[in-house]
Each structure stands twice: as structure tokens, then as C-alpha cells.
C-alpha positions as CSV (number, residue, x, y, z in Angstrom):
1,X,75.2,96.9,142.7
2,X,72.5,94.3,142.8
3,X,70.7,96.3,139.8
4,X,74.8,95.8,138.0
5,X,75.0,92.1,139.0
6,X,71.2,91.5,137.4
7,X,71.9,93.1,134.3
8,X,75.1,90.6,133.8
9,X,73.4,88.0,134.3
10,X,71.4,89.4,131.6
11,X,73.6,89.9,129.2
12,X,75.4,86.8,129.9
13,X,72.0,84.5,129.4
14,X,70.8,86.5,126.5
15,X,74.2,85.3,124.5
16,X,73.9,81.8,125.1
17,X,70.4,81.5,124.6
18,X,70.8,83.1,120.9
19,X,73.1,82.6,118.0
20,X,73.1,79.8,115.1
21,X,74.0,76.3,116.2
22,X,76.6,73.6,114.4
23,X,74.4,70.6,113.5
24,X,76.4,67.7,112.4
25,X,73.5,66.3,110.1
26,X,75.8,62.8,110.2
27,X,74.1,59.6,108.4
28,X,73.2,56.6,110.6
29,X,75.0,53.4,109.6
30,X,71.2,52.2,109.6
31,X,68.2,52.9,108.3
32,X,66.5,55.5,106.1
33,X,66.9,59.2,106.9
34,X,63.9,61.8,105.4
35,X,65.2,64.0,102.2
36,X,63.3,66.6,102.9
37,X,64.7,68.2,105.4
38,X,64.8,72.6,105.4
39,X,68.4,73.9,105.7
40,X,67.0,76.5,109.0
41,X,64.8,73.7,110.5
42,X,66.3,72.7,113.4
43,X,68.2,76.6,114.1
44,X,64.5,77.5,113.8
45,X,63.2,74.6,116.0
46,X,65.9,74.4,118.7
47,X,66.6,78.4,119.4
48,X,62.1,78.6,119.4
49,X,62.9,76.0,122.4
50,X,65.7,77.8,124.3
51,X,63.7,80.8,124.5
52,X,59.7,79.6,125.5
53,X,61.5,76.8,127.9
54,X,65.1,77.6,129.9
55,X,65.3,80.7,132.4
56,X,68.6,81.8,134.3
57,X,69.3,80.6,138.0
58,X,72.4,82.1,140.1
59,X,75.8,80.3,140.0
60,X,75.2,80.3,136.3
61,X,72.9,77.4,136.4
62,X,69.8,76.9,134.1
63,X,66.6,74.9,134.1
64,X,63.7,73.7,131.7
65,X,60.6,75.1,133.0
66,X,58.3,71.8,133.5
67,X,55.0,71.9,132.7
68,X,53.9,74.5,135.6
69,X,56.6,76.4,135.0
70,X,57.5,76.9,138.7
71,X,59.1,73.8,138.7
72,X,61.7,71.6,137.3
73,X,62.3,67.4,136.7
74,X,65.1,66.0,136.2
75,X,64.1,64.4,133.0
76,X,63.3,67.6,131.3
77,X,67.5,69.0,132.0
78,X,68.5,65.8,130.5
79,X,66.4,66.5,127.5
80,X,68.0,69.9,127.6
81,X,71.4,67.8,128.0
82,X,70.8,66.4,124.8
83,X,69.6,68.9,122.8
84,X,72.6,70.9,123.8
85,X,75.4,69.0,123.4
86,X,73.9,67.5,119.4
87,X,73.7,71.2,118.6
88,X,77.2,72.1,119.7
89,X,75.8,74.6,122.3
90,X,78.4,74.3,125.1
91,X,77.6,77.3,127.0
92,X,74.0,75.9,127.6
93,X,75.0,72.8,128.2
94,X,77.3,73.6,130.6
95,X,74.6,76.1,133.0
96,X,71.7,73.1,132.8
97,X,75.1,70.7,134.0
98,X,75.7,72.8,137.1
99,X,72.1,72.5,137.5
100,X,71.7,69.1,137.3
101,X,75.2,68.9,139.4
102,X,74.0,71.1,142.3
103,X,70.9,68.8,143.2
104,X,72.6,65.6,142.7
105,X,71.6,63.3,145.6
106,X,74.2,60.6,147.7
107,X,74.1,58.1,144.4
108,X,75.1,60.6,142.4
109,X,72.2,60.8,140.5
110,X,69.7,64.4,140.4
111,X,66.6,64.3,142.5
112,X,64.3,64.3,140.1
113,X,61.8,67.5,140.9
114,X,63.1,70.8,141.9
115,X,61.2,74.3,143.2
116,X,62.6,77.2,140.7
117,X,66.3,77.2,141.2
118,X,66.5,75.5,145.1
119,X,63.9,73.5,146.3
120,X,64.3,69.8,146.1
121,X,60.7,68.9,146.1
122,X,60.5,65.5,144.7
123,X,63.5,63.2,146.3
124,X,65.1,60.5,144.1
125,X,66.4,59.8,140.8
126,X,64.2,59.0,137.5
127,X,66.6,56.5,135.6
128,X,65.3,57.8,132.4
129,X,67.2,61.5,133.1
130,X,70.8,59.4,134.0
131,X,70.3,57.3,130.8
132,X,70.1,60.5,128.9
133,X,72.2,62.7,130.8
134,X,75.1,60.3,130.0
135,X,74.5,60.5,126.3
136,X,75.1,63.9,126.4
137,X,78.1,64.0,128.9
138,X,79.2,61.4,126.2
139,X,78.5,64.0,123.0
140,X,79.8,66.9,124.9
141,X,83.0,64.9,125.4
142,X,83.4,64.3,121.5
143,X,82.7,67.8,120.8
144,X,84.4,69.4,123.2
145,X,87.0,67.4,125.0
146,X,87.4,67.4,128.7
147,X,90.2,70.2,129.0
148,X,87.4,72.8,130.3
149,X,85.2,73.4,133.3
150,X,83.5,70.3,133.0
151,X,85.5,67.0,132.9
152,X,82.7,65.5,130.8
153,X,84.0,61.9,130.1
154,X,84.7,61.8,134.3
155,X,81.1,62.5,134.5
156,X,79.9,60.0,132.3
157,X,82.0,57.3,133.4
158,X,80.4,58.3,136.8
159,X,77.0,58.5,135.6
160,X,77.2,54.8,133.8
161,X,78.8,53.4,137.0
162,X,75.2,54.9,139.0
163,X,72.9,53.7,136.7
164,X,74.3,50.1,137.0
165,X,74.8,50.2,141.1
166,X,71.6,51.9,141.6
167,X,69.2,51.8,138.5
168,X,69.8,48.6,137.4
169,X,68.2,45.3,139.3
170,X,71.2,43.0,140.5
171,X,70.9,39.9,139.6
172,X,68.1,40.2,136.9
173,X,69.0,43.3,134.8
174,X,65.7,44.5,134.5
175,X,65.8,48.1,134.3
176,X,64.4,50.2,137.9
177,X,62.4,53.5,137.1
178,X,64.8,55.0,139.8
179,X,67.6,54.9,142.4
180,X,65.6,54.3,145.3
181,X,62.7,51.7,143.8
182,X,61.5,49.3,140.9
183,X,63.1,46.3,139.4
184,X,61.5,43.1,138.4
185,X,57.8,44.2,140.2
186,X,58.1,47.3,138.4
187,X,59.6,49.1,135.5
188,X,59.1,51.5,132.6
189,X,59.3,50.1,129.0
190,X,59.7,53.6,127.7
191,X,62.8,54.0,130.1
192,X,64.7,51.1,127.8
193,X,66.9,53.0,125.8
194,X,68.5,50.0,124.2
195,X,70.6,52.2,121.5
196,X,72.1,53.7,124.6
197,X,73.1,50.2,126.9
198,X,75.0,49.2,124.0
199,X,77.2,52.7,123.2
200,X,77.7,52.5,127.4
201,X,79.0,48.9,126.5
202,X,81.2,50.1,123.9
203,X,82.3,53.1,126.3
204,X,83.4,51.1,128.8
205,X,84.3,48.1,127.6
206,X,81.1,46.9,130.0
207,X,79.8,45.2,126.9
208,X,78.3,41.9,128.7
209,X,76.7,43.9,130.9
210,X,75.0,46.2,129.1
211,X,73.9,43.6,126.4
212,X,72.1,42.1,128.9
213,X,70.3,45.0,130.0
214,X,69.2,45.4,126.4
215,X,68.6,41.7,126.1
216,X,66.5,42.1,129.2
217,X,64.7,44.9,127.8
218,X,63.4,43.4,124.9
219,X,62.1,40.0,126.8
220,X,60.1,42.8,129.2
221,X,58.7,44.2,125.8
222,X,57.6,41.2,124.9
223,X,56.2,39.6,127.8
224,X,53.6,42.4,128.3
225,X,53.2,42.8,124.2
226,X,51.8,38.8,125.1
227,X,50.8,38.5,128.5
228,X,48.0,41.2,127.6
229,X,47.1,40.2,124.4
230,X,48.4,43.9,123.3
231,X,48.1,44.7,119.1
232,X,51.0,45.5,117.2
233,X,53.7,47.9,119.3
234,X,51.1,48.8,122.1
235,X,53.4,48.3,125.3
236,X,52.0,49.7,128.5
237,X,53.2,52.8,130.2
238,X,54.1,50.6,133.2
239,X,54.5,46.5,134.1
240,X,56.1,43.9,135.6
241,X,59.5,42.0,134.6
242,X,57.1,39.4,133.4
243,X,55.1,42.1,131.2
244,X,51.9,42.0,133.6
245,X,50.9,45.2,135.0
246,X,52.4,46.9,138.7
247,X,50.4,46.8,141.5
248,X,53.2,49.9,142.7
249,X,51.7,52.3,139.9
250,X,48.0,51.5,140.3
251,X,47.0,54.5,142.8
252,X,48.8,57.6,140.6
253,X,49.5,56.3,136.9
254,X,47.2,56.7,134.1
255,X,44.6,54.3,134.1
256,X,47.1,52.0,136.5
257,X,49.8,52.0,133.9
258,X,48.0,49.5,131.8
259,X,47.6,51.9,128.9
260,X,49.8,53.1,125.9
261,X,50.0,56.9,127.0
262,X,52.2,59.3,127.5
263,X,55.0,57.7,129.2
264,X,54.7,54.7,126.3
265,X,54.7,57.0,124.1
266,X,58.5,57.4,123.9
267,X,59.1,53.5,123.6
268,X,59.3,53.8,119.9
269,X,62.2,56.3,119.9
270,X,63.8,54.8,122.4
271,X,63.7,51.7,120.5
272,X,64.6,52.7,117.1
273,X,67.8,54.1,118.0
274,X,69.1,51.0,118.9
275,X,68.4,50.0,114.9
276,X,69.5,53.3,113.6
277,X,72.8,52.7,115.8
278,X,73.4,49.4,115.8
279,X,71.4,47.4,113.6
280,X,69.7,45.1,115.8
281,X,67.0,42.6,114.8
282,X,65.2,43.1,118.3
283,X,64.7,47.1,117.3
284,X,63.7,46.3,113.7
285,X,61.0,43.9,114.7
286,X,59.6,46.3,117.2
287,X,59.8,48.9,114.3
288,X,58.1,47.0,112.1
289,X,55.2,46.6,114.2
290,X,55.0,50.2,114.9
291,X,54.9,50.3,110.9
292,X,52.4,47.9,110.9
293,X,49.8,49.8,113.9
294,X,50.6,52.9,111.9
295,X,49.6,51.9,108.4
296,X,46.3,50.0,110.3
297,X,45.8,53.8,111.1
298,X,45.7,55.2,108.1
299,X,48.9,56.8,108.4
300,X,51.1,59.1,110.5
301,X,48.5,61.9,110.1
302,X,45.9,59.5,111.6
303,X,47.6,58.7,115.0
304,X,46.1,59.9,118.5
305,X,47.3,60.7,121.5
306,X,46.9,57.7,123.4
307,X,45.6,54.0,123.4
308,X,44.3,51.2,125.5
309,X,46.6,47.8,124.7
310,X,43.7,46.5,122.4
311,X,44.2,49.4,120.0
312,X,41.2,51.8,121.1
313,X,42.2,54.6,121.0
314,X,41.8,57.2,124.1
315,X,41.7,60.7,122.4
316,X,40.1,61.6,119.1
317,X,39.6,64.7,119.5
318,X,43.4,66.4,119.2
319,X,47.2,64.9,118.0
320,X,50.2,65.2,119.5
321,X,53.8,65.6,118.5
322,X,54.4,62.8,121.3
323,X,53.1,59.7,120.0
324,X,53.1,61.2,116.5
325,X,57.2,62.1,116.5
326,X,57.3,58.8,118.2
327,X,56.0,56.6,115.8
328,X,58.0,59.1,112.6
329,X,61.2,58.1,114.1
330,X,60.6,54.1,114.4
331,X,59.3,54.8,110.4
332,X,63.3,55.7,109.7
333,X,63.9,51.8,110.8
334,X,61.4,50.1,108.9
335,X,59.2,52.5,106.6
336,X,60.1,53.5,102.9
337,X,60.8,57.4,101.9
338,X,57.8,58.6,101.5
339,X,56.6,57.3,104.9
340,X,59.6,58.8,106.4
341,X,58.7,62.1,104.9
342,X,55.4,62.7,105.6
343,X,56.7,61.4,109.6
344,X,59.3,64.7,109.2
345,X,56.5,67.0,107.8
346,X,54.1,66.2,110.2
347,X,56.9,66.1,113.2
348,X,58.3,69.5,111.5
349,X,54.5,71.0,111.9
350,X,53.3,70.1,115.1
351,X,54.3,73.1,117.0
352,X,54.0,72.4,120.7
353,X,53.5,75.0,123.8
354,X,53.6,72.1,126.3
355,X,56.8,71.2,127.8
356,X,56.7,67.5,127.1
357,X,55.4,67.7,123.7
358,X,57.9,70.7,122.6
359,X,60.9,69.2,123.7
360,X,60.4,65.8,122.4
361,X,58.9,67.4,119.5
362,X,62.8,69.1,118.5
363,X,64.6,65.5,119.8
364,X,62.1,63.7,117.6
365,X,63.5,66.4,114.6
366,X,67.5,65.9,115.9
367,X,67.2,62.4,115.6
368,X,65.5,62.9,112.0
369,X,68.2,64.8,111.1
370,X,71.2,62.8,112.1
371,X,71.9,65.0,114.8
372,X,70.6,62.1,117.7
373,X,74.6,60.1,116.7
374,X,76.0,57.4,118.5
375,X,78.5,59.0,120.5
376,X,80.9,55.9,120.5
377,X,81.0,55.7,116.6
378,X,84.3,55.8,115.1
379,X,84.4,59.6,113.0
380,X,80.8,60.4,113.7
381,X,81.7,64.4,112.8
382,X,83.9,63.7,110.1
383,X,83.1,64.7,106.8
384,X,79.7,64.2,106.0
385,X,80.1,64.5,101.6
386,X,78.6,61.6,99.8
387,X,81.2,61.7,97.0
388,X,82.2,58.3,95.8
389,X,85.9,57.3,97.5
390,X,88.3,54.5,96.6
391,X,89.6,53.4,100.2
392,X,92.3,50.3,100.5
393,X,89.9,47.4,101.1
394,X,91.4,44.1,100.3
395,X,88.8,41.5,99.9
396,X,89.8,37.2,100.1
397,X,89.9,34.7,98.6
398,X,87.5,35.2,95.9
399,X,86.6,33.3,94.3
400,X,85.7,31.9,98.1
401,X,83.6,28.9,99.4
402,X,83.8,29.0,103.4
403,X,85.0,32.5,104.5
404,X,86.2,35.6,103.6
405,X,88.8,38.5,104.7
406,X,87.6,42.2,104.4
407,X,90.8,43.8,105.3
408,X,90.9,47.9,105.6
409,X,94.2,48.7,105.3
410,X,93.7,53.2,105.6
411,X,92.3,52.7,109.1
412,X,88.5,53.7,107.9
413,X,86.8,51.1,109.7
414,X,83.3,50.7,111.3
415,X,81.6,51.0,108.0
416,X,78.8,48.9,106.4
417,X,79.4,45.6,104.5
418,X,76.3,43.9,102.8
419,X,76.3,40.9,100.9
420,X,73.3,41.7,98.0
421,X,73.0,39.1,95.6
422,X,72.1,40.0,91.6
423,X,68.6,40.4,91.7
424,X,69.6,43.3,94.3
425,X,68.4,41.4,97.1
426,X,70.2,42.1,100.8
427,X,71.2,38.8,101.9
428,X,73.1,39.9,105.0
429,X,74.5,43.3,106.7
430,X,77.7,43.3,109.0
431,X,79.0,46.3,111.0
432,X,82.8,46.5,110.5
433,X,84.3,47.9,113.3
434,X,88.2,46.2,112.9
435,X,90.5,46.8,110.3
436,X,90.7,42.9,109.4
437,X,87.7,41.2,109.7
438,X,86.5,37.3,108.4
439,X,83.0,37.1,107.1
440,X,81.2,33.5,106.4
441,X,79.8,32.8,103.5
442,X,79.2,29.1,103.5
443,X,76.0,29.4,103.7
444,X,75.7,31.1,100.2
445,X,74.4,29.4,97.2
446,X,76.8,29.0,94.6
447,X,77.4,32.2,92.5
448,X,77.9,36.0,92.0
449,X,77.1,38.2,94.9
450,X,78.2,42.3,95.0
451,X,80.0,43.4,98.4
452,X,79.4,46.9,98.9
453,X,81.3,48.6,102.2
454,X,79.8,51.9,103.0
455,X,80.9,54.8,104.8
456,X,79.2,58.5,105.4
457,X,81.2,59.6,102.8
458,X,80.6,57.0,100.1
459,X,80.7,52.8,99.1
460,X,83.1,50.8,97.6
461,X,81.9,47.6,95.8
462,X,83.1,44.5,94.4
463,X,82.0,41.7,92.8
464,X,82.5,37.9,94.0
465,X,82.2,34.4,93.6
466,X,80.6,31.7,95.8
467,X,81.8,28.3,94.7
């Protein structure tokens, strides 16, 4: 019976490990996406993954095998999470959910290292598995509803509530690297997953809230960007609220936490989501430095695995699909498309066998891809052609001297409006989410200006008149 039972099980993982995977390949309402993209990249990238990294436990649960492979962190199912849910793998992501389910401690967050398949080994929650975890509760519920074995949009809604009880500071909103520590003393700038604090805004209607957490974020950035005289983008894997470096980190972090390594590594991506997503200023500047250290490289090919704040670099004798993917995703914020393409080549050939590097090495390619969406975006798996369309846009007074109405009267909002002027020149961008929506334009000098609204599947322009 026990031989029967094993060979189920077998049978059971061997399906859901295997099979082709529905990519939604949507285009960001920001940004620049690579155009050179293979049609079996990521089937090839993501099924490699599945195999060399998740192994069955009983009550249908599975894990990602951590670096030694005996164990398990929290960060690394979320990852899984993730990947699952963007490739429209339910039966995966619904195993490494009861996993991370079945070692979920009193705050409803997981403890964030785990034996194999039962031993809790490292107590706690790491916020940056929640942030991500709830992403993916918040994809799987677009995909796949909440009619099945998993309620997923309960589970979000749970997961959000954690993260602001538990991993955010009250009173400051400075991100905590857990449950049960950090805040103000310490934190993790590659933990600020800006993108992310504004989609649980728009989730919940929490939007204050989670602006300020973002707001927060950036001023953290910042402070230790200044406070340590850091070039371009360099943050360090750990600091203070007021951006100097965390006493709490000094006896077991990388050179005390006052480097740019591998936990600092992920700051760009984390960053550059909040552009591709939303737009924001905060994200592009950041992106542009990353641009800017980058280029003062050489180029994508030329970045190592690691720097001190002052741009020395720490390793020169190998690359790494962690800072490298890092950086190729900020380039889809701020680079052109040919710096966006070599950042996909190099991402695409940078085959990992090391946990970390592997699975952020296939994220890195999702994102690239359009398959890293905002979950909260209106029609984000809608039709994805690029064929011209002729929606009902209504656009007054024009000629117009103070303000004017963008009205959308066939319900296809949360497009793209830019005001570009007739040298071509972008003179502002605004995110339509309404169906009636007043844009100012007093600030305009007098004359012609072209109003093109854009939408996945298309633009519509029209021409009008400052006076």
C-alpha cells in the first residue's frame, strides 16, 4: 500500500510539474518592453525551474529547495508564488500555498526557514515573502477566481492586513524586515517593493496608507544614497530609517550591511515596477541612476556581482544573473531599446544552478516579458493585439485655455493620455483610470498639441488648441 500511495504521489507531481504554461505577455502602461523576446523563452525558462528546484511533500504540499537543498525560506515559496500564479500554473501554485499555509505562525505570516517538509527551523516572518506572497494570492485571484480550494482574495486581504499590523512600523511607516523586529533602527531597502504598496492601496481602498509606506520608502533610499556619500543607485543591503547603517545586522550581514550585495541587489527590480506600474517620478529617478552606474560600467555585460557604496566593485572575477537581471529590468524604465535588449539577452543567457540566482533569474525574464502585471489593473488579460481601435473618447472644449474633459464613454478606461507637443516632445503623462476625467492645461503655451490615449490594444489621437 505504501509502495501504491508513493507512486500517486508520483504521478500526481509529475503532471503538475510538466506541461506548457499560459503567459499573458500584457504591455505595461509604462515604460519600454525588449522586442526581442523567443516565442518558448519563458515555457523553456520556467518548466527548467520547476524541475532542478520544487520536490513533493505529503498533504500535497510543495517547496523550493533553498540553497542547501535540505531546507526551505519563506522567501523562496513566495518566489515560487509568483512565478506560478503569472504563468497560470494553478496546480503548483496551490501545493507551495498549503505549504506556505501549514507553517504559518500566530500573525499569520510563514516562519521564514523550514527542515524538508516539517521542521520549523528558523522562527519568524521575512516581510519580503508576505509582500510577494500577496501579489500572487492577488494574480491567482484574477486568474482563477476564488470559487476553488483556495479562497485566494480572503487570503490576500489577510496577508495585506499582516504586513501592515506586524511588518509595518506604527507611527513611522518605515518598512520592518519581519514580524517579530526592525523598523526605524533597521530595515531592508531591497524589501520596498513600492509597485506593490500602491496595487495593495488600490486593493483595498487602503490608498493613504500604503502611499505612505512607498513615500517612506523612497526618503529611506535616499537618506542612505546621501548619508554615505553612495554613487549613482548603490543603496546598502541594510540601514537605518535615516539611511545610516544598523548596528542590529553588524555581527551576520555581509560586510555589516553597508555594501551593495546580494540582498541590494534586488532594489532595482523592486523599484522599477513601481514605474512600469504606475508611473512614478520617485521609481524613474532611481532608474535613471541605475542607467547612469550602468553605462559608467560599460554596459550590462560589464556589471559584477557586488559593490561597496563608493562603486568598487567586490567581485571581478564572475557575473551574476542577480545584479545583472536587476539592473536589465530598471533599463525597461529609463534605457532605450537597444539597452533593453542586450538587458533580455544577457538575462535570457545567464543560466543559473543557484537557487537565488535561478529563480530571480526567470522573475527578472516574467517581468521582461509582461508577465510581472499589476494585478489591480483594469483588463490586464484582455486582449493583448496592437491593432489600431476607434473607442468613444469625447475630448473638451478645444479649442481650450484652462482645462479639459477626456470623457470615455465605452467604459475602456485606465489607459494612457499624453500631452506631446509638435516637435514630438512628451510634455505630460496622466493615468486615466475614470470614465470622465478633467485634465489642466493652463500651464501650456499657446498652440497645437496632439492627445494620444493609449490602451494594450491600440491609441487614439487628436489634435488640439491651447489658446
Amino acid at each position: 500500500m505504501k509502495n501504491f500511495l508513493a507512486f500517486i504521489f508520483l504521478v500526481f507531481f509529475s503532471n503538475i510539474l510538466s506541461g506548457q504554461f499560459d503567459f499573458a505577455n500584457t504591455i505595461y502602461l509604462y515604460g519600454t518592453m525588449p522586442n526581442n523576446v523567443g516565442e518558448n523563452d519563458l515555457n523553456i525558462a520556467y518548466g527548467n525551474w520547476k524541475e532542478d528546484f520544487l520536490e513533493s511533500c505529503s498533504e500535497g504540499r510543495l517547496r523550493v529547495k533553498f540553497d542547501d537543498p535540505a531546507f526551505t525560506v519563506s522567501e523562496g515559496i513566495a518566489y515560487g508564488l509568483l512565478l506560478s500564479a503569472y504563468a497560470n500554473d494553478q496546480g503548483v501554485f496551490d501545493s507551495l500555498w498549503a505549504y506556505y499555509e501549514y507553517f504559518m505562525n500566530d500573525n499569520g505570516v510563514m516562519n521564514w526557514k523550514i527542515e524538508g517538509c516539517d521542521d520549523i527551523v528558523g522562527f519568524n516572518g521575512a516581510t519580503d515573502a508576505e509582500l510577494d506572497a500577496t501579489v500572487a494570492l492577488m494574480v491567482a485571484e484574477l486568474r482563477w477566481g476564488n470559487d476553488g480550494n483556495v479562497d485566494y482574495g480572503s487570503e490576500a486581504d489577510s496577508l495585506i492586513t499582516a504586513i501592515q499590523e506586524y511588518e509595518v512600523e506604527d507611527g513611522t511607516y518605515v518598512l520592518k524586515p519581519g514580524d517579530a523586529w526592525g523598523g526605524a533602527n533597521t530595515t531592508n531597502p531591497s524589501y520596498f517593493a513600492t509597485g506593490y504598496f500602491r496595487a495593495y492601496g488600490d486593493y483595498t481602498g487602503n490608498n493613504d496608507f500604503w502611499n505612505n509606506v512607498a513615500d517612506t520608502s523612497y526618503a529611506v533610499i535616499d537618506n542612505n544614497l546621501t548619508v554615505n556619500e553612495a554613487v549613482y543607485n548603490l543603496v546598502s543591503d541594510w540601514c537605518s530609517a535615516d539611511g545610516s547603517y544598523s548596528a542590529e545586522v553588524s555581527g551576520w550581514a555581509y560586510d555589516q550591511g553597508r555594501s551593495y550585495y546580494y540582498d541590494a541587489a534586488r532594489t532595482p527590480w523592486r523599484i522599477a515596477v513601481d514605474y512600469l506600474w504606475y508611473g512614478n517620478s520617485d521609481a524613474l529617478a532611481y532608474t535613471n541612476k541605475c542607467d547612469s552606474f550602468v553605462m559608467e560600467q560599460g554596459g550590462i555585460s560589464q556589471v559584477y556581482p557586488g559593490y561597496h557604496q563608493d562603486g568598487t566593485a567586490i567581485n571581478t572575477g564572475y557575473k551574476d544573473v542577480v545584479f545583472t537581471g536587476a539592473f536589465a529590468v530598471a533599463s525597461m524604465a529609463s534605457g532605450d531599446q537597444t539597452t533593453i535588449n542586450q538587458g533580455y539577452t544577457q538575462v535570457k543567457s545567464m543560466v543559473s544552478s543557484a537557487y537565488f540566482g535561478a529563480t530571480l533569474r526567470v522573475l527578472y525574464m516574467f517581468i521582461m516579458t509582461g508577465n510581472g502585471f499589476n494585478p489591480t489593473q483594469e483588463d490586464v488579460l484582455s486582449d493583448n493585439s496592437f491593432s489600431e481601435f476607434s473607442p468613444s473618447v469625447i475630448i473638451y472644449p478645444n479649442p481650450a485655455s484652462d482645462n479639459i474633459t477626456i470623457e470615455i464613454t465605452e467604459g475602456i478606461n485606465n489607459g494612457l493620455l499624453q500631452i506631446i507637443d509638435m516637435e514630438g516632445k512628451i510634455i505630460d503623462t496622466f493615468h486615466i483610470k475614470r470614465s470622465v476625467t478633467q485634465i489642466p492645461v493652463g500651464n501650456l503655451s499657446k498652440g497645437v498639441y496632439c492627445l494620444v490615449y493609449s490602451k494594450r490594444n491600440g491609441t487614439y489621437t487628436e489634435k488640439i488648441i491651447i489658446e
